[in-house]
Structure formats: structure tokens, C-alpha cells
N, C-alpha and C positions, 0 to 999 in steps of 0.2 A: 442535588445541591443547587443554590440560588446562582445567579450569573456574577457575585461580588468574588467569590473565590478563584476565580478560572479569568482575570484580568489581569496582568502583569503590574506589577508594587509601583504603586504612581503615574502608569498612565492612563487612570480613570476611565469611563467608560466608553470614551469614544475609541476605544480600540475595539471593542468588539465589532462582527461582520457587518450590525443592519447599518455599520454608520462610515462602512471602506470608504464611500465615495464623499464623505462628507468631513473625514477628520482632518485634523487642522494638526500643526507643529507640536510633536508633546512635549515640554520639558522634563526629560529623568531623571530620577534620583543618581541616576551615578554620572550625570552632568554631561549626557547626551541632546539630541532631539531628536525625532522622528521626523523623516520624511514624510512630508504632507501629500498623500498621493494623487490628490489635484493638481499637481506640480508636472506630472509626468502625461505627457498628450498621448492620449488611445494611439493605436493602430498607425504607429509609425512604423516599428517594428518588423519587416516580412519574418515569417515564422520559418528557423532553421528547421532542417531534416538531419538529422544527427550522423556524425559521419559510421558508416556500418562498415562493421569485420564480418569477415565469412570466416563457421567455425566449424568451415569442416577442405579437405584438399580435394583435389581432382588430378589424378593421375594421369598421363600424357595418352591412355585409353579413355576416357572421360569417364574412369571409375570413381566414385566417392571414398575417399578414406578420411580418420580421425585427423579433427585439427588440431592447431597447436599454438597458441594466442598467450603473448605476455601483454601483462593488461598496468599497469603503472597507476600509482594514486599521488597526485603532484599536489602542492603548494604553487597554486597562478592565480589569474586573476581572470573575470569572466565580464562581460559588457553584457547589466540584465535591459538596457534600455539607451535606446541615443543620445538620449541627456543626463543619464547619470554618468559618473566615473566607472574607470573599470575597478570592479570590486573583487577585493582579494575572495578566494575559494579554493576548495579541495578537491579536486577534479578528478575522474577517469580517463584513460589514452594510453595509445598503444605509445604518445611520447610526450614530453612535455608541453609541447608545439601544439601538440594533434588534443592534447584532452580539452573537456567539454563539460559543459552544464545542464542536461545531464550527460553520460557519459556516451560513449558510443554502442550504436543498437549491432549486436551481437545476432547472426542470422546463423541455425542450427539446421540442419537435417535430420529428422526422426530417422532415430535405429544407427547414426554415424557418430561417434563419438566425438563429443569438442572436450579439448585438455585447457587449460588458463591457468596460468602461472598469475599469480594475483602478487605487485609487488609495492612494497610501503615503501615511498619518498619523502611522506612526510616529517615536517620539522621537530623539533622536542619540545615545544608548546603548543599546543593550542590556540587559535583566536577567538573562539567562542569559550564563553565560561561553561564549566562544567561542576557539579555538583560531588566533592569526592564524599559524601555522608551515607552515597548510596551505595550498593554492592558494585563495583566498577571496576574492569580492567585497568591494572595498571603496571607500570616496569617495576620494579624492586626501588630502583634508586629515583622513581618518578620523572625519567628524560623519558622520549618520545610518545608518540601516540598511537594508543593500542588500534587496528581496524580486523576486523574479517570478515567476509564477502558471503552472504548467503545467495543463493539462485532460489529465489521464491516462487514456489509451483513447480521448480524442478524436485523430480524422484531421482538421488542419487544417496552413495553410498554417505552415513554421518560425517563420518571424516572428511569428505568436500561439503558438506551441508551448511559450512558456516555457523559450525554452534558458538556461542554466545563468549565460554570460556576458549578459546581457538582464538584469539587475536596474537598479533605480532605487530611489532613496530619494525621501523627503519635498519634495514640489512640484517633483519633476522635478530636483532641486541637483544630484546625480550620476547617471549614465549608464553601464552597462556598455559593452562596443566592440562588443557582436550587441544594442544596444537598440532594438525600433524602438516605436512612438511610440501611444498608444492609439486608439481601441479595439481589441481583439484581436475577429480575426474568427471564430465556429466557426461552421461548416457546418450539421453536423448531417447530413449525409449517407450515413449511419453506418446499419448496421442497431440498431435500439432496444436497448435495455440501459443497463445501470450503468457510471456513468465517478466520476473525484472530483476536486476540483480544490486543490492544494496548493500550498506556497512549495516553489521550485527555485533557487535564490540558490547559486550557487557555493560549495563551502564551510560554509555557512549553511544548509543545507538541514534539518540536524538539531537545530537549536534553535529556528529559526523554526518549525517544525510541534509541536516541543515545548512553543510557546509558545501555539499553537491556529491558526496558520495550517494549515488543511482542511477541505472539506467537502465533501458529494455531490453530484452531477449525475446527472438522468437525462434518456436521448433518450427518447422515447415516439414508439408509432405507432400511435393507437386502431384503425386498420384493418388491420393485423397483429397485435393483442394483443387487440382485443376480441373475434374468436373462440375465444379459446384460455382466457376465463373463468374465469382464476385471478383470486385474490383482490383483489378493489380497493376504491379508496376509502380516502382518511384513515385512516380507522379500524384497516383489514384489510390494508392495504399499506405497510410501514414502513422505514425507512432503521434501521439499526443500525451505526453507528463504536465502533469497540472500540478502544481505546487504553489504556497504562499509564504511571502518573505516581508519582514519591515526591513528598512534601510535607515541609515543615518542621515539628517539633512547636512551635514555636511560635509562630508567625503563619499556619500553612494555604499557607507560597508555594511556590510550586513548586521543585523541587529539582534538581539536574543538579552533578554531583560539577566544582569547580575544579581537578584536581590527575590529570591523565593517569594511568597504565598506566604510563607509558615516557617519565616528563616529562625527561630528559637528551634528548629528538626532541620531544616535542611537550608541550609542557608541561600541557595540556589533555585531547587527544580519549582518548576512551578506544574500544575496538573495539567494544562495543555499550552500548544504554542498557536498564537493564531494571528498572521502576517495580514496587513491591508493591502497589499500588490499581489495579485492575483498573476503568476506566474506560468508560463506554457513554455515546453521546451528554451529555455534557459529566456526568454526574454517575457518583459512583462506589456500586458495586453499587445499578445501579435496580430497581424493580419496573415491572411493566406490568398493569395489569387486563384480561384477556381473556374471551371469551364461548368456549362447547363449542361450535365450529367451525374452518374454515381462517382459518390466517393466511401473508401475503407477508413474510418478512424478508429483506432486502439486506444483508448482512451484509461492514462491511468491515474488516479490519483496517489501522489507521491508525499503530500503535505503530513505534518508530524500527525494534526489532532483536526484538519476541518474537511469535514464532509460537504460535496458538490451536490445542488440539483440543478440538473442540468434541463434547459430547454434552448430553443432554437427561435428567431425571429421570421415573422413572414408565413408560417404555418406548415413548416417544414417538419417533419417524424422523423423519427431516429428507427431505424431498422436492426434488433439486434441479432446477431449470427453468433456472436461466444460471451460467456460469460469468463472470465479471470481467465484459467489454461486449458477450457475444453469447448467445443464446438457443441452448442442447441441442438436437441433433435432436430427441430424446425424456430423458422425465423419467428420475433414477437416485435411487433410495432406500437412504440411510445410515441405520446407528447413529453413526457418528461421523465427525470429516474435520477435516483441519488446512487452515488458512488460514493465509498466510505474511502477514509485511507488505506493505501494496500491493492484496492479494489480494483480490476478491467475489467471495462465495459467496450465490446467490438461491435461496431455499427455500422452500420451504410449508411448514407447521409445522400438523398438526390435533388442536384440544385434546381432540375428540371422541375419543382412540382411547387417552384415559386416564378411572380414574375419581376419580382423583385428586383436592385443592384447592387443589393450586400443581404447579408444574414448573420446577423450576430449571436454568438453562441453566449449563455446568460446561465448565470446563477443566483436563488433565492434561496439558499438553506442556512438555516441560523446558524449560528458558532457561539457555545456550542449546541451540537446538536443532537437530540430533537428541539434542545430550547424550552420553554414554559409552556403551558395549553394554553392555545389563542396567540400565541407570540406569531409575528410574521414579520419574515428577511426581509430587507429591500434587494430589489431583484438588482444585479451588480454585472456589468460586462466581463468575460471572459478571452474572448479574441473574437476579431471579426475576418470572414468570408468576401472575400471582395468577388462576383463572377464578369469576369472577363466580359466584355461587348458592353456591361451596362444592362439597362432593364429592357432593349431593342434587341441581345445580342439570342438568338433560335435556339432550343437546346440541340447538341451536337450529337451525332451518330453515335451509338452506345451499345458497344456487344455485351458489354457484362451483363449478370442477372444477381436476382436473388432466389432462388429455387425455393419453392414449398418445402424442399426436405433440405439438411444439412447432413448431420452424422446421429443418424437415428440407430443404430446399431452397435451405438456403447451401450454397458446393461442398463437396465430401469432399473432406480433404487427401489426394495423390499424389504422393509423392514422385517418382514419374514427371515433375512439371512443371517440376523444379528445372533451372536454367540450369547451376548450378557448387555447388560446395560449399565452405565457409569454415570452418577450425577457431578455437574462441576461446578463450585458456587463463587458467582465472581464475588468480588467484599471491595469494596469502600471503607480504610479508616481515618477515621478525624482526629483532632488535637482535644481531649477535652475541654467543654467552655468554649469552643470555636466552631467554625463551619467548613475548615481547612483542613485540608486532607495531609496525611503521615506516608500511606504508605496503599496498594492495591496489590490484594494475593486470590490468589486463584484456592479453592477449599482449607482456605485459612492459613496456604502454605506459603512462604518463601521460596525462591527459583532453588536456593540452596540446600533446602531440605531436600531428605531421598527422597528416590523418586516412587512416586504411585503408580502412577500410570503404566501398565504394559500389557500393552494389546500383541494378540499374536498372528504373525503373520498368517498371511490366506484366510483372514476372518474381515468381519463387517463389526462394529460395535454401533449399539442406540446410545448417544451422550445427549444426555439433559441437561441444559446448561443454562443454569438460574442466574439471575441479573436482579440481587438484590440493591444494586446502585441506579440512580437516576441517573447516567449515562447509556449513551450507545456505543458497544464496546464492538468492532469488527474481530472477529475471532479467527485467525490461523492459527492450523495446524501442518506442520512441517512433516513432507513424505508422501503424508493420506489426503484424499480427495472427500466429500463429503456433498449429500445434498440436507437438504434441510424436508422434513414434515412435517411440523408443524409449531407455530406458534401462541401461546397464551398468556392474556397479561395474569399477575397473581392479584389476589382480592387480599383488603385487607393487609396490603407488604409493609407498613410500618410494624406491626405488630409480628408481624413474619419476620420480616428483618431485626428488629431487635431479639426475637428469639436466638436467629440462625449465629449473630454477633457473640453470643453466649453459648450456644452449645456446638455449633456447627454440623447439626444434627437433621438431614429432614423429614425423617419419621417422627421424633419427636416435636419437631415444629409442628406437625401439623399438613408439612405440603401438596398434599392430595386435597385436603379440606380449604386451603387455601387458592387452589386451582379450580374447584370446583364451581361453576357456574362461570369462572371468568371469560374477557372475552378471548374469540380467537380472532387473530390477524392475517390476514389474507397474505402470501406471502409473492412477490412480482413475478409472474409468469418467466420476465427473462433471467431470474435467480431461481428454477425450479428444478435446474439439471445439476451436474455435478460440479463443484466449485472449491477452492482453498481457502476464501473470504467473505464471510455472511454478517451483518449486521444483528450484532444483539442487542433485541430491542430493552430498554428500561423496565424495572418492574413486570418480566414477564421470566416466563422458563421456553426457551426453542431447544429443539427435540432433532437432534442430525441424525442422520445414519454416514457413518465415517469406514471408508471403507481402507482396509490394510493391508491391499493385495492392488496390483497391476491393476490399469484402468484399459483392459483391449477387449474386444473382440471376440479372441479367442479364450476370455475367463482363465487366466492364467493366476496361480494360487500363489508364487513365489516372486517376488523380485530378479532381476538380472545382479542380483549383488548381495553379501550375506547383509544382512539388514542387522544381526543380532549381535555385531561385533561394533566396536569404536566409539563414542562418545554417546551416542542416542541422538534423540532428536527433542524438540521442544515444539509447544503449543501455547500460545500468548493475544494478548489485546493486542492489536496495531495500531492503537495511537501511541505513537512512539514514546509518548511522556508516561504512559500507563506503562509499560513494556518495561522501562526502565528503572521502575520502582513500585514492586515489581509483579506485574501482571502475568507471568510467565511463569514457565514448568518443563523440567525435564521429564521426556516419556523416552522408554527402553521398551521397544521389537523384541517378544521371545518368539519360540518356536514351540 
């Protein structure tokens, strides 16, 4: 689709990305303005480090046992910048006091159990509007607001998984019909890596996170990570959440357009949300004071529907050591790399290989994106690196490393393992006579139709998963880990896609014939290992190998938990405005 549909009802074009630094007050149809984000001076900001729980105990032997973390979702107010107001928000915290924008970075132990009591504060309305046209949680008598928490790239049992129908509002009043009952259990059984954990409420998925429900989680395993003497410590080792927000110009509150794309269907959603304040841990354009050495950045993108390319000033590479929740065989070194929503990207960053006195971290990815052929972002600040001493100051003594090897000893994916193979057709639908979209279903289903999908445990499946929309759709799936083989664009996909629109069929379309001679796409070296979040590219078909069994070692066929029981799990677009109308699908784990 052209870039007129995917603008918010009246604030013309200069919301879009290539024009962040240039737009000016909008006046809105529901008698708002926009925050002019020339308004707001770069790099006043220092960039918070989010306050962290430890989610696991330690016994007065310095034994490890299961934690036990109540985690609270408030109604406060968050300071995204020195000169704005404090702007009302939905926060995480262990109290009302303590919660935050994003929430608090949640620190695990592989193989120790963390428990979290996930508990709803919130009020009985909403500040953001929300769209009831669409299949959405909601109470019986419409008082409070639905949330449920998923742990994204965690493996744990459905019933903590945060499925989509499993919301509850305030002191338990309503109850979704997959609700089960606190504390959600997570394992941890996981190889180490970066997870995050977000609201997943039916519907509501993309206000509630826009309203600050998210935040990070890591699994840790000192005796798998402590040989490998990358950067640590407080200091040296940092969670970075990248999100984007518009703001009101007059009061600082957050902003989310009332007035749909296609409000004759939906009066409200529109197909994506795309903010001109370029947001980093709860504040917009931070700075960070650095010393001339390595740094660890976790780098995630949190934003509903815009995609990051990231690069560095001064000729700085990003060194990456994980992709989303599992650890590179070996390290790959960029100049640059796009993060989708959903998406982590884990990197060493060494200040020492500029002689620079800041380094500014930058984005040029259109919104949305990929954009038009030949279109090009204007490159937009992100947050700047300030190093300590200035451009005189020596780099400092530096035991860390980046070792040639990481964790080469997960399996290599083989598509040889795969049981069967499954095609999954994402769909774009329009208004007829218009260029406005109705509705996005995964093989032409609803999230609420039965379910297809049921892979069975201790197996591998090939999912081919055709992207007959001009969109790039980041595709999670909930449980299973997956790498990707290969990608190819399709020849001829208008004529494909209005087959597929009509039969739903890819034998009969044609798909093989369709694929034939197309090109293939080379896919990023540091997206080549196993992952929960992959970019599907436009008009093409990518080919996963999705695996449905434990990701260790020691090739373990079963889950630590019956997988076969409790609500299932689901697989969806994470651009949150896709997700929520409804790009999503229930899948059931047999045996």
C-alpha cells in the first residue's frame, strides 16, 4: 500500500519518519496539536538504567532458589523529557513510587525458577482511545481495563504465557475465558539471553504498551557467560528500549490519533502508529556518559509499528554476540542493521576505535517500512554517547573481550529434521473502492476461528510463510525458537495475490511457478541463528525451520512442563496494530 493510508486522519504528511526533525505543530481533527519535536533540545536527558528485581532468592548458604516478585501495573505519571510535563502513563513496579517507563529489568537465573504475581491497578477507563469494532477484551458491564503480561521468548507453560484471551482487570472484577489465576510460573530453563515482557490483552495490545506497559528480562548463566568476558556490570552492560511517541503541545500527554483510516469499519484503529519523538528508556533523545572502552548494549525495539536502522557516528561497528533470546555461534560485525518491532539486537559497542567526543547513535529507516523503491529516510538522532575526558581522554584498561566463539554448541538448524511442512499466508484486506485496510488474517483466518495449527512436541516443522502484502511483517511465534533458510521475493504477486484473495489456495495459485526464477535475499549474518523475531520481507515467501522441543545441548525432545494442556499458544505480526486486528492465530502443542 501507498504511504496515504498508514497517516493518522489529519495530520498530513509530515508525520511520517523522513520529516521527525522537521515537523511543525499539527492541528487535529479532535482539536488537539502536536508537539513540534524541534521544541524539545537533544541530549539533555542522561539516559536511566531501569530499576532491576532479582527473580530468583539466595539462601543464607548462598544457594539459588525460585523467586517470588509482585509486579503492579499503576495509573502515574512519567517525565519523558526536561521540558515537557509529567505525562500521565501505565507503568510497571514492584509500587506505585518505584514504577517506570519502561518497567523494571527483571534479572533471572537459567534453570531457577522466577514466580510474578502480575497485579492490575488500573483505572476503569482508559486515556487512550481504543477501537471496540475489533475482537477485544473487555469486562461484561465495560468498567476496568483488561491487561495480561506475556514473557516474550520465554518457554513456559500456556497458562503463564499471557494468551491474548487471559486478561483481568482491577482486583480480579473480570476475567478473560483462558484466565488462569496468579502467579505465572517461568522456568527459566531457557538458554541465557534477552526476553521482555509486555501487555497482550486481546485487542488492547497496542494502547496498553503505548501507554508504558513493557519492559526487559534477562535469563543469565554466570557459568556459560562468565567465560566468554564480554562486557559486564552496571556500568558496562545496559538494556536499551527504543520506542516512539507523539505528545500533545499542550500539556506533554501522550498522543494516539481518535479518528481511524477507515472509520465507516472501524472507527478508531488505524494500520500503524508512528510517533516523531524517538524515545530510549522512558526519556526522549538521551545522552549516556561513556569511558574509551567496551560497552554491552541490548538493544530492543518496543515501538507498536516502526522499524530502526541503526548506525553509529565516527565509524564505530556494532559487534553482535545475540540475536533476540539466544547467544551467536560466533560474533558478526556491522556498520549497520535494522531491528523490527519485538526485535533484540545484543552488541558490543567499543569507544576506543573512535577519537571522537561523542558518538551519536542514528536512524535512517523509513516508516513505514521498507517504504517505496528508491524512497530514502532522513537519517534522525537516537541518543548520544558522550566519552568521558573529551577527544584527549586515552582509552582505559579493558579486561573484557569479544571471543571468536560464543555458544557454538546449540544445534545447527537442518531442515533435514522437519516432520511436514506448513504454508502461512499473511493477507491484507481493503475497503472496496479504497486503499484502506479492514482487517489482516493470517491463511485467511480470524484469531477466533479453530485452531489449525498443531505441531507436536519434540519435532521441528518447515513453515513457509508467504507475505502476499506490501508490508514487512516481523513474525513471533510463542514457545518455539526458529531460524530462518531462506528467502525469495515472488514474481508476478499481483496476479498471485489476487488469486490467493480468492481461493486461498497455493497449489492452485500457482506458487511454485510464481517463485520460480525469483530473487533470493540474502538473509544478515547476525539473524542466521535461532531466533523468536524475523522480518518478513514484502512480496516474498521465507522458509523457517521452527523448532518444538527445548533449545540445549543436550537435544532434549520434551518440555519441562506438559505443553499439551491449558489455553495454547499463538503466533502473530508484531506490529502491534497488525496483531490487533488481527494478524494472529491460535496453535495447540499435541503429543
Amino acid at each position: 500500500m501507498g504511504e496515504r493510508r498508514r497517516l493518522p486522519a489529519g495530520a498530513g504528511a509530515c508525520l511520517l519518519a523522513v520529516a521527525m526533525v522537521l515537523q511543525a505543530v499539527v492541528v487535529l481533527g479532535d482539536g488537539g496539536g502536536l508537539l513540534d519535536p524541534r521544541e524539545l533540545e537533544k541530549f539533555v536527558d542522561e539516559l536511566p538504567d531501569m530499576p532491576r528485581l532479582r527473580g530468583y532468592g539466595v539462601t543464607d548458604g548462598g544457594a539459588l532458589v525460585a523467586g517470588n516478585l509482585t509486579i503492579g501495573m499503576y495509573d502515574t505519571t512519567w517525565k519523558f523529557h526536561r521540558d515537557l510535563p509529567a505525562t500521565r502513563v501505565f507503568a510497571y513496579g514492584a509500587s506505585k513510587e518505584t514504577a517506570t517507563v519502561p518497567g523494571p529489568t527483571i534479572v533471572a537465573m537459567r534453570g531457577v525458577p522466577t514466580h510474578v504475581t502480575w497485579a492490575n491497578h488500573l483505572p476503569e477507563r482508559h486515556f487512550l482511545p481504543w477501537d471496540p469494532t475489533l475482537t477485544t477484551a473487555r469486562a461484561p458491564d465495560g468498567r476496568g481495563i483488561p491487561t495480561v503480561v506475556h514473557l516474550h521468548g520465554g518457554v513456559q507453560h500456556s497458562s503463564s504465557d499471557g494468551h491474548s484471551m487471559a486478561w483481568f482487570t482491577s482486583g480480579l472484577a473480570a476475567t478473560g475465558p483462558t484466565f488462569s489465576p496468579p502467579p505465572y510460573a517461568y522456568p527459566n530453563q531457557q538458554p541465557p539471553g534477552n526476553l521482555w515482557y509486555h501487555d497482550h490483552a486481546m485487542g488492547l495490545t497496542r494502547v496498553n504498551i503505548l501507554a508504558g506497559l513493557m519492559g526487559a528480562y534477562r535469563v543469565a548463566s554466570p557459568a556459560e557467560e562468565a567465560p566468554l568476558n564480554l562486557p559486564s556490570g552496571e556500568a558496562f552492560d545496559r538494556n536499551l528500549v527504543l520506542f516512539d511517541r507523539d505528545f500533545r503541545a499542550a500539556d506533554g500527554a501522550l498522543f494516539m490519533n481518535r479518528t481511524g483510516n477507515n472509520p465507516g469499519v472501524h472507527p478508531q484503529w488505524q494500520p500503524e502508529y508512528f510517533g516523531a519523538v524517538v524515545v530510549v528508556n522512558g526519556k526522549a533523545w538521551p545522552f549516556l556518559r561513556v569511558r574509551r572502552r567496551r560497552y554491552r548494549f541490548r538493544i530492543l525495539n518496543a515501538s507498536n509499528a516502526r522499524f530502526f536502522r541503526l548506525s553509529l557516528s565516527g565509524g564505530i561497528r556494532f559487534v553482535h554476540v545475540s540475536s533476540d533470546s539466544v547467544y551467536l555461534a560466533m560474533p558478526v560485525a556491522t556498520d549497520k542493521f535494522v531491528v523490527a518491532p519485538s526485535e533484540i539486537a545484543d552488541v558490543v559497542v567499543d569507544f576506543a576505535e573512535t577519537a571522537a567526543d561523542a558518538v551519536v547513535l542514528r536512524d535512517d529507516a523509513p516508516a513505514p517500512y521498507p517504504g517505496d523503491p528508491g524512497e530514502k529516510a532522513e537519517t534522525v538522532a537516537v541518543m548520544k554517547f558522550v566519552i568521558e575526558g573529551g577527544a584527549t581522554a586515552e582509552p582505559e584498561p579493558d579486561t573484557s573481550t569479544v571471543p571468536a566463539k560464543l555458544m557454538p554448541h546449540y544445534p545447527t538448524p537442518d531442515a533435514r529434521e522437519a516432520v511436514t511442512t506448513r504454508r502461512i499466508t499473511m493477507y491484507e484486506y481493503t475497503k472496496a473502492g479504497t486503499d484502506e485496510p479492514t482487517h489482516l488474517y493470517l491463511n485467511a483466518h480470524s484469531f477466533m476461528d479453530p485452531v489449525t495449527e498443531t505441531p507436536r512436541e519434540g519435532t521441528s516443522e518447515v513453515w513457509e510463510v508467504i507475505n502476499v502484502t506490501e508490508d514487512n511483517h516481523p513474525l513471533h511465534v510463542h514457545l518455539a525458537v526458529f531460524a530462518v533458510l531462506e528467502q525469495r521475493s515472488l514474481r508476478r504477486v499481483d496476479e498471485f495475490r489476487d488469486c490467493m484473495k480468492r481461493r486461498n489456495d497455493t497449489r492452485a495459485c500457482g506458487l511454485a511457478r510464481h517463485l520460480a526464477g525469483g530473487r533470493r535475499h540474502v538473509v544478515p549474518r547476525q539473524e542466521r541463528g535461532w531466533k523468536n523475531v524475523f522480518k518478513v520481507r514484502p512480496s516474498a515467501v521465507t522458509k523457517f525451520l521452527v523448532r518444538f522441543k527445548p533449545l540445549t545441548d543436550a537435544e532434549e525432545s520434551r518440555f519441562p512442563f506438559d505443553v499439551t494442556t491449558g489455553p495454547g499458544y499463538v503466533y502473530h505480526c508484531h506490529i502491534l496494530d497488525h496483531e490487533d486486528n488481527e494478524m494472529m492465530r491460535p496453535m495447540k502443542i499435541v503429543r
